[in-house]
C-alpha positions as CSV (number, residue, x, y, z in Angstrom):
1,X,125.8,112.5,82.6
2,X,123.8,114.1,85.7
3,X,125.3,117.3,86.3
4,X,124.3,119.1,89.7
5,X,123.0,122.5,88.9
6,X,124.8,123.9,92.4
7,X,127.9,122.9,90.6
8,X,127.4,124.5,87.4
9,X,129.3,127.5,87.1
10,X,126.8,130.3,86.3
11,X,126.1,131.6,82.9
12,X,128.2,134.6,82.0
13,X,126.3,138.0,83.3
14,X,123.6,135.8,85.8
15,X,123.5,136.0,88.8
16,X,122.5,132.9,91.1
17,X,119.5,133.3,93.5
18,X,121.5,130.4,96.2
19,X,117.7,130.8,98.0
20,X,116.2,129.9,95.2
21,X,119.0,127.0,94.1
22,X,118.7,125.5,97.9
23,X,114.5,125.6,97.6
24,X,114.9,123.9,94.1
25,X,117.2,121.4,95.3
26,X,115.0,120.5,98.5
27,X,111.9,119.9,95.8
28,X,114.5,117.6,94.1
29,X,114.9,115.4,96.9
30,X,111.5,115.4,98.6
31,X,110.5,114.2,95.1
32,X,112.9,111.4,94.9
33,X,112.4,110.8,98.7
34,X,108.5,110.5,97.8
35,X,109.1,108.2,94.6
36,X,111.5,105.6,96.6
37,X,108.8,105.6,99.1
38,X,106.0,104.7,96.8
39,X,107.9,102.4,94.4
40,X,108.5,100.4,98.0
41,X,105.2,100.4,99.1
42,X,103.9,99.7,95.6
43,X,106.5,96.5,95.3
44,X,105.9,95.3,99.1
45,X,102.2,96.1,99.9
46,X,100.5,97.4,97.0
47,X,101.0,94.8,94.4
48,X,99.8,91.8,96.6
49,X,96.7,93.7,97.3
50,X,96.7,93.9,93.0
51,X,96.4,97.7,93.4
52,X,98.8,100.9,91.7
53,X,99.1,103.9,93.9
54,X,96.7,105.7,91.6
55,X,93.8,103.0,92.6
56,X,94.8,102.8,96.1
57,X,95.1,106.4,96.0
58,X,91.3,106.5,94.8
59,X,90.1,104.2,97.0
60,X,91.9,105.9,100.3
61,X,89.9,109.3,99.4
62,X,86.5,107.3,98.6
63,X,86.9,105.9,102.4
64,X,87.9,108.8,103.6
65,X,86.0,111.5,102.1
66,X,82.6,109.8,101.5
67,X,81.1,109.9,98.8
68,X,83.1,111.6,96.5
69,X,82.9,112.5,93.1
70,X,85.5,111.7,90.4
71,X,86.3,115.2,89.3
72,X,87.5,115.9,93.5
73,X,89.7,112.8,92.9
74,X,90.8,114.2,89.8
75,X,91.6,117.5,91.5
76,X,93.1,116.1,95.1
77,X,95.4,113.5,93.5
78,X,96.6,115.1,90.1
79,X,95.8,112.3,88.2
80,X,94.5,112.2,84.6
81,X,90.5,111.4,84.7
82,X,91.4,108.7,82.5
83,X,93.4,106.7,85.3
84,X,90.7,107.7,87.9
85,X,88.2,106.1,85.4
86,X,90.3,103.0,85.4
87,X,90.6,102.9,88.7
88,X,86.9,103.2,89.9
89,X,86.2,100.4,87.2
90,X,88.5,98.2,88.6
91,X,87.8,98.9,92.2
92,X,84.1,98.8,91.4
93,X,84.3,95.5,89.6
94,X,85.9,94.0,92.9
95,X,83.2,95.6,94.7
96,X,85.6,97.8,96.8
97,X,83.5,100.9,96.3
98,X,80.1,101.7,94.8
99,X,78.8,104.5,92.8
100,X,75.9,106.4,93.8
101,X,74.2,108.9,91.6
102,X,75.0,112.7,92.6
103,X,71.4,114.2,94.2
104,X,71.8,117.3,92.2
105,X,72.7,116.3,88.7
106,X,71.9,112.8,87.6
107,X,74.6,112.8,84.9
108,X,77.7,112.2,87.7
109,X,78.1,109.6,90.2
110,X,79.7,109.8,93.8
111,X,82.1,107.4,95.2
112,X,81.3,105.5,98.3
113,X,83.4,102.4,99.7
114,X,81.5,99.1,100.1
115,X,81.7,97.6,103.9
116,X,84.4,95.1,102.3
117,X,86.3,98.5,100.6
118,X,85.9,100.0,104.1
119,X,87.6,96.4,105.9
120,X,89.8,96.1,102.5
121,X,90.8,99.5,103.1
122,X,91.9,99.7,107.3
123,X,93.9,96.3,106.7
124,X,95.7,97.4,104.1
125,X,96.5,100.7,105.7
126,X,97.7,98.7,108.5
127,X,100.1,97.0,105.7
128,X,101.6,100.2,104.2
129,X,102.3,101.3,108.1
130,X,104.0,98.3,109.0
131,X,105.9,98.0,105.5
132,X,106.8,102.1,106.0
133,X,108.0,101.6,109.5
134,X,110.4,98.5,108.4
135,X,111.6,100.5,105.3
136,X,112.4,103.8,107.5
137,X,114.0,101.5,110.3
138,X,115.9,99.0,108.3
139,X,116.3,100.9,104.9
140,X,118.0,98.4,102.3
141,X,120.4,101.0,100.4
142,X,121.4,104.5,100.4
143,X,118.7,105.9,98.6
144,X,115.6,104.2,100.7
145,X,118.1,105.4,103.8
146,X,118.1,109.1,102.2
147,X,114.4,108.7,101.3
148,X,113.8,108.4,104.8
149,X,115.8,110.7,106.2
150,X,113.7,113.9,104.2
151,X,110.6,111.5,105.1
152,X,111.6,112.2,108.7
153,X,112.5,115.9,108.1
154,X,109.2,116.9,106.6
155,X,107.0,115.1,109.2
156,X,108.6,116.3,112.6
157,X,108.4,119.9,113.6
């Protein structure tokens, strides 16, 4: 059972911080908000394309932050430099992007998107758009609704 920690009573001799509950609880749902999101755009977009969020992820930042190195990717996106490995090799292999050696150090290799990544890429940002704009004006449940609501929160001033 899923217990709501605003609904806990607090422990015996505690006190609870309610500004730090209501900033927990906003992290909560901006992080279910962001997962609904992505599993949706992974199911709808993504997986035609026969990319995860981490490649696509990798081959967004080598189109848009050209060239870039693996470690920056590494950094930017949080992901484990094993999936970023995976993800260049299968992006390579389909000749999405290209690796360049670094001019300073010969032993690393920048990113750089091939003119088919580059098309590959603005067609299917075009895709996730359209897909995010149905989702957010037609949601399909509650929790795509609520996942778009805190989208919408976060993104206007």
């Amino acid at each position: 059972m899923i217990v709501d920690p605003a609904s806990a009573p607090a422990a015996s001799g505690t006190r609870r911080d309610d500004a730090s509950d209501e900033l927990l609880h906003h992290v909560a749902v901006l992080c279910r908000a962001a997962n609904h999101l992505r599993r949706h755009l992974e199911h709808t977009v993504l997986r035609e394309a026969r990319l995860t969020w981490a490649s696509y992820d990798v081959l967004q930042l080598a189109a848009g932050r050209r060239p870039i190195d693996a470690r920056t990717i590494t950094e930017i996106t949080g992901l484990a430099k094993a999936t970023v490995t995976l993800a260049v090799k299968d992006l390579t292999a389909r000749q999405l992007i290209r690796r360049i050696p670094h001019a300073g150090d010969h032993r690393y290799w920048l990113l750089q998107p091939t003119a088919t990544g580059l098309q590959f890429h603005r067609d299917l940002r075009a895709r996730l758009t359209a897909a995010l704009s149905e989702l957010l004006d037609h949601p399909a449940d509650a929790a795509r609704r609520d996942a778009g609501i805190a989208l919408h929160r976060i993104s206007k001033p």
